[in-house]
C-alpha positions as protocol buffer text, in pm:
chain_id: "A"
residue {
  index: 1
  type: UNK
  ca { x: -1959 y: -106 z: -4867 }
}
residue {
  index: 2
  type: UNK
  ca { x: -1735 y: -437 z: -4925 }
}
residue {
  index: 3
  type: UNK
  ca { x: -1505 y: -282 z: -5212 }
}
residue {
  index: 4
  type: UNK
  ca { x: -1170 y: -192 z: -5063 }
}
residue {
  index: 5
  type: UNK
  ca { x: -1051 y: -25 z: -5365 }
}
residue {
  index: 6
  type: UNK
  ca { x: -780 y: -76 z: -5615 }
}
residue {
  index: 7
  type: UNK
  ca { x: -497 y: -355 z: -5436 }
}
residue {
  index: 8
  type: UNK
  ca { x: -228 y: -155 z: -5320 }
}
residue {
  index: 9
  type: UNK
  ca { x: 117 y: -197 z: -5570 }
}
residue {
  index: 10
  type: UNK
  ca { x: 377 y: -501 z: -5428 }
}
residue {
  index: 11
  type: UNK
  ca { x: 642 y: -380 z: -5161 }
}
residue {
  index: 12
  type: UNK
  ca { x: 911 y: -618 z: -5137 }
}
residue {
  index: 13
  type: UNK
  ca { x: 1017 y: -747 z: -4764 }
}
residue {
  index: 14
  type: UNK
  ca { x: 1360 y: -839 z: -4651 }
}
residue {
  index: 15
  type: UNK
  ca { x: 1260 y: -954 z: -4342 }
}
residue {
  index: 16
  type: UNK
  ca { x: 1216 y: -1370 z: -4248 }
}
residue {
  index: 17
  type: UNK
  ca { x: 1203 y: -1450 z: -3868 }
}
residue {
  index: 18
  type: UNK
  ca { x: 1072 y: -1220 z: -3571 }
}
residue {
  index: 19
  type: UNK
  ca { x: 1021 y: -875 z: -3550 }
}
residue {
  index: 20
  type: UNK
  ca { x: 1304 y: -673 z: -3421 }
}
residue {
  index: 21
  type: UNK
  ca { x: 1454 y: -314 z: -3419 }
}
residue {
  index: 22
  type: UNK
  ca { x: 1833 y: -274 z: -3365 }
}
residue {
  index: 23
  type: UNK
  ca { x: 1776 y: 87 z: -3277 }
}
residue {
  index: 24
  type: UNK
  ca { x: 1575 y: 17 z: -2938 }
}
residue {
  index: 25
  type: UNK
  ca { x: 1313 y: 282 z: -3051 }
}
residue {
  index: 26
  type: UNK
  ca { x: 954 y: 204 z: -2984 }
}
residue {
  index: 27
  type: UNK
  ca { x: 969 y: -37 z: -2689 }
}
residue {
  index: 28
  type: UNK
  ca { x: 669 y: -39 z: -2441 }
}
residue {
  index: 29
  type: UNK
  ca { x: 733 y: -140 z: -2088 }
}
residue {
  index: 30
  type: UNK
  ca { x: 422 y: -57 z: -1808 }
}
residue {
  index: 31
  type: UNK
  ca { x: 541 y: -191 z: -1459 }
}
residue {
  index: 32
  type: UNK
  ca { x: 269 y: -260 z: -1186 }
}
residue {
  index: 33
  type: UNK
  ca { x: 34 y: 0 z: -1333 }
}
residue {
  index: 34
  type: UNK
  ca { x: -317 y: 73 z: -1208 }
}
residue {
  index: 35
  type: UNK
  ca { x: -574 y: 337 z: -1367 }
}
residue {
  index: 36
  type: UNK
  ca { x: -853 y: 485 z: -1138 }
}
residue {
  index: 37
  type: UNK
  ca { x: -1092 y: 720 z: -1346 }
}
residue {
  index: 38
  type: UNK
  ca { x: -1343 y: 907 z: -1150 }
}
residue {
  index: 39
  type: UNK
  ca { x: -1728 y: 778 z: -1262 }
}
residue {
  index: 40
  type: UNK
  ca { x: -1995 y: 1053 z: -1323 }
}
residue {
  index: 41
  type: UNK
  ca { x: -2092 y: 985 z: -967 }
}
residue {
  index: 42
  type: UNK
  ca { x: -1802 y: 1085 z: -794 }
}
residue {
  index: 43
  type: UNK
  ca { x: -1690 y: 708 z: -723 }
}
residue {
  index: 44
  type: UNK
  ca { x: -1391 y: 579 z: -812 }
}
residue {
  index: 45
  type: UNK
  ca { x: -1356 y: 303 z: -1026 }
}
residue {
  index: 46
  type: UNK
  ca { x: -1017 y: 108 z: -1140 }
}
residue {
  index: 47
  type: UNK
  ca { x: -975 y: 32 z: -1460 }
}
residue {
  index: 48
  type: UNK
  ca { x: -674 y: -147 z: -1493 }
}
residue {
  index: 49
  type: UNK
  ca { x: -488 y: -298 z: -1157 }
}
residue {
  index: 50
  type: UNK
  ca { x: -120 y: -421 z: -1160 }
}
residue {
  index: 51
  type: UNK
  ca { x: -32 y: -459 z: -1535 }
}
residue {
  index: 52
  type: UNK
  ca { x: 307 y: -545 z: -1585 }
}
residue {
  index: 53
  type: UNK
  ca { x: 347 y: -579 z: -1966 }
}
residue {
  index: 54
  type: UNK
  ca { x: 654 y: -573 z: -2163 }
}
residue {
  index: 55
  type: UNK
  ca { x: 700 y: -476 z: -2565 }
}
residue {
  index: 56
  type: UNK
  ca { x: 961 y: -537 z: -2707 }
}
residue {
  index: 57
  type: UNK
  ca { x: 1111 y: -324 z: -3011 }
}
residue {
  index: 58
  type: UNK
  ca { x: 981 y: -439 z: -3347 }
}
residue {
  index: 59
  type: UNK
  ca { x: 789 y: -681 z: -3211 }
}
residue {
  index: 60
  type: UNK
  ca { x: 393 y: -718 z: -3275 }
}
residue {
  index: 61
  type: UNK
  ca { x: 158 y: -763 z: -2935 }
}
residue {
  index: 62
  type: UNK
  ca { x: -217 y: -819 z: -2969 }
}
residue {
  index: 63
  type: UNK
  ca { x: -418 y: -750 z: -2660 }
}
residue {
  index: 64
  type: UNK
  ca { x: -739 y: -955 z: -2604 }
}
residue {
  index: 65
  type: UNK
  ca { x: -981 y: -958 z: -2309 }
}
residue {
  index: 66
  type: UNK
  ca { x: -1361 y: -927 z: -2270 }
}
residue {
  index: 67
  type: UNK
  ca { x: -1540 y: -612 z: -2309 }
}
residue {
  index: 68
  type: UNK
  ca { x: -1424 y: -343 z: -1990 }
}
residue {
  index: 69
  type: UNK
  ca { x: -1120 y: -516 z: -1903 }
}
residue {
  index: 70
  type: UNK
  ca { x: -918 y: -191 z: -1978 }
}
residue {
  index: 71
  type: UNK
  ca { x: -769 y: -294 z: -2277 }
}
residue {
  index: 72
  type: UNK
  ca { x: -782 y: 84 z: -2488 }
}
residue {
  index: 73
  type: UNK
  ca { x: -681 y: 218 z: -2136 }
}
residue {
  index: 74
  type: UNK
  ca { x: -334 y: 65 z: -2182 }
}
residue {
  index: 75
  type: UNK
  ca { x: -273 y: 206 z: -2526 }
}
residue {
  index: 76
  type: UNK
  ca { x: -361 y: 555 z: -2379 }
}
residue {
  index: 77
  type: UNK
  ca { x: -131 y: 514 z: -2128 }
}
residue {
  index: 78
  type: UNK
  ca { x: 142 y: 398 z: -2353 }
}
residue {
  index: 79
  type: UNK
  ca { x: 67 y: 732 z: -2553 }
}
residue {
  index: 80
  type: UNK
  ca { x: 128 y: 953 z: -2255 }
}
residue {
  index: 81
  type: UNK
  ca { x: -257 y: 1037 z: -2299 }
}
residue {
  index: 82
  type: UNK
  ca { x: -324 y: 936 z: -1931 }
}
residue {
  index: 83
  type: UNK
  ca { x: -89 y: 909 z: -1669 }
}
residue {
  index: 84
  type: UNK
  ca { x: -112 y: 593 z: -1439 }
}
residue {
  index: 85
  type: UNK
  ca { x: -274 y: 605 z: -1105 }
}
residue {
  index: 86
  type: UNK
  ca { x: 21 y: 379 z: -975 }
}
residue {
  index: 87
  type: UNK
  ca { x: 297 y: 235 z: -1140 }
}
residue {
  index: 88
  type: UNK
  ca { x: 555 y: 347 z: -1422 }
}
residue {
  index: 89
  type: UNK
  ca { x: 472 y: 366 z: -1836 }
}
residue {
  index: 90
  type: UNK
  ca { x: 821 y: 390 z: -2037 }
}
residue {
  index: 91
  type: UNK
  ca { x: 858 y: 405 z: -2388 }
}
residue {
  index: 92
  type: UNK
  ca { x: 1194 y: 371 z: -2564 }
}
residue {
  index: 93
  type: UNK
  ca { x: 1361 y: 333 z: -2218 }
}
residue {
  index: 94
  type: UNK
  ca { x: 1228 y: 642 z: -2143 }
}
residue {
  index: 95
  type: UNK
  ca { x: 974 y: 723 z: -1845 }
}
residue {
  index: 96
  type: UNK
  ca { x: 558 y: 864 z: -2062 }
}
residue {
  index: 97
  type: UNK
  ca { x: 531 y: 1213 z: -1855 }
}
residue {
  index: 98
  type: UNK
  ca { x: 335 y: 1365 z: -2141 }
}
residue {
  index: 99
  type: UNK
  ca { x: 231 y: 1277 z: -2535 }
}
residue {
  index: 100
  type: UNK
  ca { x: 492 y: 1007 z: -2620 }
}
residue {
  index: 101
  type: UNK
  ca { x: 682 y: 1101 z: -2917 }
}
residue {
  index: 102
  type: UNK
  ca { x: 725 y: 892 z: -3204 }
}
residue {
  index: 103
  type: UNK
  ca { x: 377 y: 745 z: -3130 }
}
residue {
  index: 104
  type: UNK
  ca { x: 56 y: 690 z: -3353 }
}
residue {
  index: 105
  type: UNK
  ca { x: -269 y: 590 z: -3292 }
}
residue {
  index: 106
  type: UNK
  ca { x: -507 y: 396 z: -3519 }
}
residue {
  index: 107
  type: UNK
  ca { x: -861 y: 411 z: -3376 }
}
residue {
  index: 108
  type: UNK
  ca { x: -1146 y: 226 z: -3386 }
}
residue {
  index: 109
  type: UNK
  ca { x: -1353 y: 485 z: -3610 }
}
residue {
  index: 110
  type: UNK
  ca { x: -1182 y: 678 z: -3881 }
}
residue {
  index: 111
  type: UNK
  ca { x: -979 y: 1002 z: -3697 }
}
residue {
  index: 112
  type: UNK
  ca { x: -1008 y: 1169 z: -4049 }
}
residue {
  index: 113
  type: UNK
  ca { x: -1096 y: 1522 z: -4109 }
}
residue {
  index: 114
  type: UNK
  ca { x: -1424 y: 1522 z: -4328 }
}
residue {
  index: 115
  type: UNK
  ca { x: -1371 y: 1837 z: -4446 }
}
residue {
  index: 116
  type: UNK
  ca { x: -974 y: 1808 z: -4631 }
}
residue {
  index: 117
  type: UNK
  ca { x: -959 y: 1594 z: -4900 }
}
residue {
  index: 118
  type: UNK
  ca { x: -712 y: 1277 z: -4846 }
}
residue {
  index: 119
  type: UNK
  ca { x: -439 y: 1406 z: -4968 }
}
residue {
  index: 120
  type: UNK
  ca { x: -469 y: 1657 z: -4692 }
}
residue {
  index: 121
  type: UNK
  ca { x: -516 y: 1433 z: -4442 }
}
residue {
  index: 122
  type: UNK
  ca { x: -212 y: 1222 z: -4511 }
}
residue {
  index: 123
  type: UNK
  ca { x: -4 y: 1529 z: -4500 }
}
residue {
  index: 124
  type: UNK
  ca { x: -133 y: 1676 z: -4131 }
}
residue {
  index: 125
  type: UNK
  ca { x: 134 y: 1470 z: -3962 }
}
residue {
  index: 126
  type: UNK
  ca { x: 434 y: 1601 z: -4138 }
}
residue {
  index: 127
  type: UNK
  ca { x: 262 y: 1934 z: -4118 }
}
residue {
  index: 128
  type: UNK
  ca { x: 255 y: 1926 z: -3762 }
}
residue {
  index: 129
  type: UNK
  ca { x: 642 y: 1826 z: -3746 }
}
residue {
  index: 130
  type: UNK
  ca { x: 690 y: 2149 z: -3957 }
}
residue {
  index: 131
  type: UNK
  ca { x: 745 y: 2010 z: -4237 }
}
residue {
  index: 132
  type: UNK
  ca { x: 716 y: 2256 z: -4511 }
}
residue {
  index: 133
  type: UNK
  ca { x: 414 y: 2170 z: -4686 }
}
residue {
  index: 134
  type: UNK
  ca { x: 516 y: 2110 z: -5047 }
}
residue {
  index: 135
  type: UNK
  ca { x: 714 y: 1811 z: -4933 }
}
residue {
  index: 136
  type: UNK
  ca { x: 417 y: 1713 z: -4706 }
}
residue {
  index: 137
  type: UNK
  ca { x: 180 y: 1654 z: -4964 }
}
residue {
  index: 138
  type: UNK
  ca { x: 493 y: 1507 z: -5198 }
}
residue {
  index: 139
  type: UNK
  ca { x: 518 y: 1245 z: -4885 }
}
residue {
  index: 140
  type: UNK
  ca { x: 163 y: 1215 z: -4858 }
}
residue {
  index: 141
  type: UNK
  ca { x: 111 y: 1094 z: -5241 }
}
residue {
  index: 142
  type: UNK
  ca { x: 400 y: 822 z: -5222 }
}
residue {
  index: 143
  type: UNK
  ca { x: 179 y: 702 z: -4914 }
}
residue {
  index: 144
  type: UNK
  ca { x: -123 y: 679 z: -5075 }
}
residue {
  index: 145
  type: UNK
  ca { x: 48 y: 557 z: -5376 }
}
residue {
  index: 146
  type: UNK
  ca { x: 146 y: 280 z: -5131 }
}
residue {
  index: 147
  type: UNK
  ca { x: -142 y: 189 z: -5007 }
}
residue {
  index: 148
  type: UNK
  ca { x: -297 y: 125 z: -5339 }
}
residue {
  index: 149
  type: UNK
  ca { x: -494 y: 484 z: -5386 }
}
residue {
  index: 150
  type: UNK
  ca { x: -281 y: 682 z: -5614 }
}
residue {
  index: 151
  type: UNK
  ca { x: -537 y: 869 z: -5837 }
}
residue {
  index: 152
  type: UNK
  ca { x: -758 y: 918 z: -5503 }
}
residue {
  index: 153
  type: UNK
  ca { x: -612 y: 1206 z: -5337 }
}
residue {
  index: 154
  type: UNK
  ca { x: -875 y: 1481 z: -5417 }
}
residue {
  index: 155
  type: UNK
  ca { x: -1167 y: 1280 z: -5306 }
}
residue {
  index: 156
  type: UNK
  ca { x: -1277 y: 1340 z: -4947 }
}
residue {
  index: 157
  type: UNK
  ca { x: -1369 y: 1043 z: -4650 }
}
residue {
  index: 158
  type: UNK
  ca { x: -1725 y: 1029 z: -4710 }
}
residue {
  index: 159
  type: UNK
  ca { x: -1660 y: 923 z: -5111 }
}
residue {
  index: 160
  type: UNK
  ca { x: -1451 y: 635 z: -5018 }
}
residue {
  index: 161
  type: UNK
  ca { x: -1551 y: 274 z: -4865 }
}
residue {
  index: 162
  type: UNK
  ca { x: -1517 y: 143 z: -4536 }
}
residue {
  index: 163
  type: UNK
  ca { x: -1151 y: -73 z: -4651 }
}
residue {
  index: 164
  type: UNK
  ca { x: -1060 y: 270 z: -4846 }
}
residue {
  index: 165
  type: UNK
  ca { x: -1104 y: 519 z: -4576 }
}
residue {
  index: 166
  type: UNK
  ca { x: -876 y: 251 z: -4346 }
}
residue {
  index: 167
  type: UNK
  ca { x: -619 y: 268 z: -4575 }
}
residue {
  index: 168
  type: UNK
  ca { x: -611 y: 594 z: -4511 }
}
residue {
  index: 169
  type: UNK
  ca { x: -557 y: 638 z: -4165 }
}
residue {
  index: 170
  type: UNK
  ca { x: -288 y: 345 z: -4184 }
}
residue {
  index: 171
  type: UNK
  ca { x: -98 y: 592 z: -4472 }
}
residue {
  index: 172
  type: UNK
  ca { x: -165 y: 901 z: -4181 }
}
residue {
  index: 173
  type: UNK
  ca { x: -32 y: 664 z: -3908 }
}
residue {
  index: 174
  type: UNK
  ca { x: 268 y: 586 z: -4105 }
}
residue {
  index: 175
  type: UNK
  ca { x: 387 y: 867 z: -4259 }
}
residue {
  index: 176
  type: UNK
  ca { x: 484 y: 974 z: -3934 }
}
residue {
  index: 177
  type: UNK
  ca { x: 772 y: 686 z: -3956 }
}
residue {
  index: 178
  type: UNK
  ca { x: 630 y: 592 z: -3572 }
}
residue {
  index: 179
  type: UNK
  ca { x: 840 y: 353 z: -3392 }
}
residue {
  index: 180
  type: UNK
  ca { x: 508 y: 284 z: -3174 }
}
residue {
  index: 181
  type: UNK
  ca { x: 185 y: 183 z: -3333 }
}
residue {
  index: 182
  type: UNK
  ca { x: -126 y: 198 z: -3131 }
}
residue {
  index: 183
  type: UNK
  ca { x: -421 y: 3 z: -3264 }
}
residue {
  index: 184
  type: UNK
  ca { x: -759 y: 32 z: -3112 }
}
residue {
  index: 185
  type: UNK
  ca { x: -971 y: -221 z: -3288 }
}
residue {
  index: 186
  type: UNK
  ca { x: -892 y: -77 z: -3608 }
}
residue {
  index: 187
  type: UNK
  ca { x: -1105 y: -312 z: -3794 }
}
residue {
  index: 188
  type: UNK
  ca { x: -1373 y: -392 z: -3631 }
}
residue {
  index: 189
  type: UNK
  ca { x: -1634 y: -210 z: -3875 }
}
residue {
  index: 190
  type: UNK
  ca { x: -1557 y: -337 z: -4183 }
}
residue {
  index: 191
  type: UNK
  ca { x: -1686 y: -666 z: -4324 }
}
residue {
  index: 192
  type: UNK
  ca { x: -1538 y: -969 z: -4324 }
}
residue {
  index: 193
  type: UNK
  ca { x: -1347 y: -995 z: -4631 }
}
residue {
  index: 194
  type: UNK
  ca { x: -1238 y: -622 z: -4643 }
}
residue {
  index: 195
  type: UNK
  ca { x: -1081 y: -701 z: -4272 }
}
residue {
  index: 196
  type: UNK
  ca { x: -877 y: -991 z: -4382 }
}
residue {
  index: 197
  type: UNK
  ca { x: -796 y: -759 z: -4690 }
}
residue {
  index: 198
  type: UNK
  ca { x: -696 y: -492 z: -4449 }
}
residue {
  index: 199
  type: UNK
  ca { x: -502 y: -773 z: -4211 }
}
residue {
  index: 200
  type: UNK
  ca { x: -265 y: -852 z: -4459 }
}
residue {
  index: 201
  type: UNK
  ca { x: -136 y: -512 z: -4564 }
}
residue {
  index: 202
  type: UNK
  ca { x: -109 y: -394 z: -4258 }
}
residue {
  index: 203
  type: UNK
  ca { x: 119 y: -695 z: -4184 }
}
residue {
  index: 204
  type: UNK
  ca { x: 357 y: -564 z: -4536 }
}
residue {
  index: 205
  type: UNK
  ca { x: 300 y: -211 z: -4447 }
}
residue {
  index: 206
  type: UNK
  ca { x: 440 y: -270 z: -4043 }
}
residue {
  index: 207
  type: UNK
  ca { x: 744 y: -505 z: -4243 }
}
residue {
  index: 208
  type: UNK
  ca { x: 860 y: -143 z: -4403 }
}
residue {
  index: 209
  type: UNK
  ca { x: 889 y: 17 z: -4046 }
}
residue {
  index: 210
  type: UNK
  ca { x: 912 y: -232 z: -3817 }
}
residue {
  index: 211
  type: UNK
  ca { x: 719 y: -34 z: -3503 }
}
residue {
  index: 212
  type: UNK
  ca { x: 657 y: -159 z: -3221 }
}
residue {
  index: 213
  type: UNK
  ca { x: 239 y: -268 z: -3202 }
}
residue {
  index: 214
  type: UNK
  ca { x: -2 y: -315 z: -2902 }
}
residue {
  index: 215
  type: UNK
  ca { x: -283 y: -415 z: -3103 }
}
residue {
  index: 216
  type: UNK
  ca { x: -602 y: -411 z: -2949 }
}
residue {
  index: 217
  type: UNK
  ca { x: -934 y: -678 z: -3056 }
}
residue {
  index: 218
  type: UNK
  ca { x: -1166 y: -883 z: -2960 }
}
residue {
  index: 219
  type: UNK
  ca { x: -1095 y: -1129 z: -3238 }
}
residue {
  index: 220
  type: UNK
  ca { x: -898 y: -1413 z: -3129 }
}
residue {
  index: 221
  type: UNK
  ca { x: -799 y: -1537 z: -3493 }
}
residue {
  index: 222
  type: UNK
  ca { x: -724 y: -1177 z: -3578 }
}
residue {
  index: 223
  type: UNK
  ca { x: -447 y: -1159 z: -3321 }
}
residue {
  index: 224
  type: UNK
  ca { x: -261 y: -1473 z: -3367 }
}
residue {
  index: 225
  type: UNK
  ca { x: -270 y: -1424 z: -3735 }
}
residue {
  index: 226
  type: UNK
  ca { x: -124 y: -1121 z: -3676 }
}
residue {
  index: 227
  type: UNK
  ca { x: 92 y: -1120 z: -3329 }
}
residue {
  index: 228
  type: UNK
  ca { x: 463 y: -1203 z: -3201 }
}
residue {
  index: 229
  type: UNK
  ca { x: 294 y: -1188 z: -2909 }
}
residue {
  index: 230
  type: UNK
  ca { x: -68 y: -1225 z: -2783 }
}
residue {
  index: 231
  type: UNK
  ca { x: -162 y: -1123 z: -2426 }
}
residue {
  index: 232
  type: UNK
  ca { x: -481 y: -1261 z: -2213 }
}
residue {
  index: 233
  type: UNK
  ca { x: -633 y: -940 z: -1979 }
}
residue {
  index: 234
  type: UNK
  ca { x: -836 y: -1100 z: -1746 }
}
residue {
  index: 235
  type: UNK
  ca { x: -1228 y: -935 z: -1699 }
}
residue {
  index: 236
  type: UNK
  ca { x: -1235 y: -540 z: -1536 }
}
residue {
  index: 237
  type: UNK
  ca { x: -1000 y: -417 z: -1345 }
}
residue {
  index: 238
  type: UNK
  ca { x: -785 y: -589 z: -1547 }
}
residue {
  index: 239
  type: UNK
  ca { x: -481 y: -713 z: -1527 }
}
residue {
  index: 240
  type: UNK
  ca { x: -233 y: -965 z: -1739 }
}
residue {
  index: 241
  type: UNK
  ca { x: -397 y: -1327 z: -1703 }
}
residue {
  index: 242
  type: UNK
  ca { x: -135 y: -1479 z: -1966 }
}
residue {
  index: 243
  type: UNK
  ca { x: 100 y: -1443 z: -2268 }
}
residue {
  index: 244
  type: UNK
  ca { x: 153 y: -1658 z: -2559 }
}
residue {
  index: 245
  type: UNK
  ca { x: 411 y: -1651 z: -2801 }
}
residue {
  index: 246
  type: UNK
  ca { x: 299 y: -1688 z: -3179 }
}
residue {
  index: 247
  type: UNK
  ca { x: 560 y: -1884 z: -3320 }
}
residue {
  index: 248
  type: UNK
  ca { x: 444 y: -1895 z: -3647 }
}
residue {
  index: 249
  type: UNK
  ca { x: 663 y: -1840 z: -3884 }
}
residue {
  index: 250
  type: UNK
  ca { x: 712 y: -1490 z: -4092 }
}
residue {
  index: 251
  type: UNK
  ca { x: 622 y: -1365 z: -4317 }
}
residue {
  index: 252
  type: UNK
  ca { x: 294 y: -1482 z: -4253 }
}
residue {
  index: 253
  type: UNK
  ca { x: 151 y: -1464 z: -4603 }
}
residue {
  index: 254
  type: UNK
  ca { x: -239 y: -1426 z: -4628 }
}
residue {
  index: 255
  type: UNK
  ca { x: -380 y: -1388 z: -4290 }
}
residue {
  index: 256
  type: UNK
  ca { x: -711 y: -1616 z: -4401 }
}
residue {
  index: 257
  type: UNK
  ca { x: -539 y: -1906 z: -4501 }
}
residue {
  index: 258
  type: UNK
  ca { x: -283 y: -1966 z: -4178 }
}
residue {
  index: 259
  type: UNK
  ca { x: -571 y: -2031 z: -3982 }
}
residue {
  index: 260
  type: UNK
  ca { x: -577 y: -2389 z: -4120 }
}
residue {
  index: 261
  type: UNK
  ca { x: -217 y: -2422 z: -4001 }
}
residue {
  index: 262
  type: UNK
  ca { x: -220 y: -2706 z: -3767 }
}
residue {
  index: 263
  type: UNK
  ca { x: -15 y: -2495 z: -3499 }
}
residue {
  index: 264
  type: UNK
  ca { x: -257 y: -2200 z: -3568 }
}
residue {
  index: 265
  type: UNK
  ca { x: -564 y: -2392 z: -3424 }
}
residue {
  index: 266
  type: UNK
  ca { x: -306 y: -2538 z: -3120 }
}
residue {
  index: 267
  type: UNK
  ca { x: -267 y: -2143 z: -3036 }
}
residue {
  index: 268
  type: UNK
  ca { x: -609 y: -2080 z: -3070 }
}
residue {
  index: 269
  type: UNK
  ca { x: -739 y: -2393 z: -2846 }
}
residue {
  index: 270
  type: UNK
  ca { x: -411 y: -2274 z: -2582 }
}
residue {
  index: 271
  type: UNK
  ca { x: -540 y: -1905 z: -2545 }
}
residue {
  index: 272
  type: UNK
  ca { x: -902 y: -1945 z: -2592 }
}
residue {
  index: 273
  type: UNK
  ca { x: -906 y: -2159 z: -2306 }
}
residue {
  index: 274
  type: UNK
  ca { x: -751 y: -1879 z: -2138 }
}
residue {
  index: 275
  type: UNK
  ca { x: -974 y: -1640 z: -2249 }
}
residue {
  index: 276
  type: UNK
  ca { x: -1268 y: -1795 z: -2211 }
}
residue {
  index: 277
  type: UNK
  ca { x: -1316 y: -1797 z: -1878 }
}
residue {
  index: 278
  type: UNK
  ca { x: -1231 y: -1415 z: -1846 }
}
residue {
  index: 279
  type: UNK
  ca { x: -1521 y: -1366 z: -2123 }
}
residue {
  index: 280
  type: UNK
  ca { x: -1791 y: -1616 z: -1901 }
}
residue {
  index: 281
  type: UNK
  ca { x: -1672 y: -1418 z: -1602 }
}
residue {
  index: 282
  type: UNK
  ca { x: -1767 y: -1051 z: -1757 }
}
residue {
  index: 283
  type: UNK
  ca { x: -2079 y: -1170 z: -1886 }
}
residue {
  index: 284
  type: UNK
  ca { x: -2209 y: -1298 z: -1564 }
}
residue {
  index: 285
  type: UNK
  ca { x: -2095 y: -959 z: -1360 }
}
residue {
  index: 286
  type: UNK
  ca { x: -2306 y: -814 z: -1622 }
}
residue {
  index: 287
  type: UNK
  ca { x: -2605 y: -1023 z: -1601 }
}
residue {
  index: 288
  type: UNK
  ca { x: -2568 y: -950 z: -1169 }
}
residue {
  index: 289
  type: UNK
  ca { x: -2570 y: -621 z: -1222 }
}
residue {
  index: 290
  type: UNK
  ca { x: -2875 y: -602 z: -1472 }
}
residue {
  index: 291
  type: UNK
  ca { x: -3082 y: -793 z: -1207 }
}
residue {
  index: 292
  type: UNK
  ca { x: -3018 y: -586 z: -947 }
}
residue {
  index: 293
  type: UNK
  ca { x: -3137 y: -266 z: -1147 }
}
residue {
  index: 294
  type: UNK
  ca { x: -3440 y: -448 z: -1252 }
}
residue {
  index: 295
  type: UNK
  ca { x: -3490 y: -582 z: -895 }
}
residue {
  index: 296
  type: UNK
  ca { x: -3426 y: -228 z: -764 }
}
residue {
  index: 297
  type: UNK
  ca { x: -3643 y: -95 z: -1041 }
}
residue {
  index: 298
  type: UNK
  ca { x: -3963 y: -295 z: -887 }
}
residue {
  index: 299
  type: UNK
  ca { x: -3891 y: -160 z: -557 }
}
residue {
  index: 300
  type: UNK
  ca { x: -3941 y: 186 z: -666 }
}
């Protein structure tokens, strides 16, 4: 489904040049980190080798790289759901040794339960914070109302479109007032025009809070229309290649039509160059490996 539902009301910004937080909540600092995982096999296989990447509060970092260069691995070690294999993970000035508070995470797929109605699912956060949950649900509808679904909050995930369901999980993520967003190719499913739809509220709804973002994609034009800050992970184990500051101005406006900005397409020619080579690399260790299994496949 294309329709992203009714356009969310107007939310006035106050804020003009970068991304900051004067409280110094929410900033993301991994020193020399590695991640091993242990494969099915009993091998050992690194994931991510000697990332030293720096967040800083407020401010908006988009994480490309080709596919299995460990880019989700470093939002689940910034949320204290893994702990690093070597190196240190510290959030807020503060060293991850378990589930990092004032963190949420926006996957890929929707994390919604199928089975509450929206409403519902909005309020779980608050819930969980024991919140009592009259005021959850009160919270919950000035959320939605927010994000353009007042008059939705009885329906359940499976009657709402791709675009409406996302607006969903951002109203779930934020509720929590986070001062660390994780994104984990939130948009990736939906269709073109519902994702720049999608781009550009996320980029009002982050001006209310001001969190601290490691966005993950694999859209180029997605992060700089997006980022403070976009970083270059080079092909598996990866590790930080490069970082380029998006010095586009802010508020960005519509997402869609900066990417005619003359600077926009000197950031995209600057990192894709970068990137590029990282992508050519991972798809010829793939194409290697798939002729050895079909070599060792005619041996049998």
């Amino acid at each position: 489904m294309t329709d992203t539902g009714p356009a969310p009301a107007p939310m006035a910004s106050g804020r003009q040049g970068s991304a900051t937080r004067t409280d110094g909540a929410g900033g993301v600092e991994l020193r020399n980190v590695t991640k091993r995982f242990v494969t099915p096999t009993g091998a050992a296989m690194t994931a991510i080798r000697d990332v030293t990447l720096t967040v800083e509060p407020g401010q908006f970092c988009a994480v490309v790289g080709p596919t299995g260069c460990g880019k989700s691995t470093t939002l689940t070690l910034a949320a204290g759901l893994e702990m690093p294999s070597a190196g240190s993970v510290r959030v807020s000035g503060e060293p991850v040794t378990g589930i990092t508070k004032g963190a949420s995470f926006v996957f890929q797929s929707d994390a919604l339960l199928p089975w509450k109605p929206v409403l519902d699912n909005v309020a779980l956060g608050p819930m969980f914070r024991g919140m009592n949950k009259a005021e959850a649900k009160e919270r919950a509808r000035d959320w939605l109302r927010t994000v353009g679904l007042a008059g939705f909050e009885q329906h359940y995930p499976h009657q709402l479109s791709g675009g409406m369901r996302k607006r969903v999980s951002l109203a779930a993520a934020l509720i929590n007032e986070p001062s660390m967003l994780l994104m984990d190719e939130p948009f990736s499913a939906l269709d073109v025009q519902t994702r720049a739809i999608m781009s550009n509220e996320l980029l009002t709804l982050w001006d209310r809070q001001k969190p601290s973002v490691i966005f993950v994609t694999h859209d180029l034009e997605e992060a700089i229309g997006l980022a403070d800050k976009v970083v270059v992970i080079t092909a598996g184990p990866g590790t930080v290649k490069a970082e380029f500051e998006i010095d586009l101005p802010r508020p960005r406006g519509d997402v869609q039509s900066i990417r005619f900005n003359k600077r926009f397409l000197e950031l995209y020619q600057q990192i894709w160059e970068a990137l590029r080579e990282e992508v050519d690399e991972a798809y010829a260790r793939t194409s290697r490996t798939a002729d050895r299994a079909q070599a060792a496949g005619g041996r049998v």
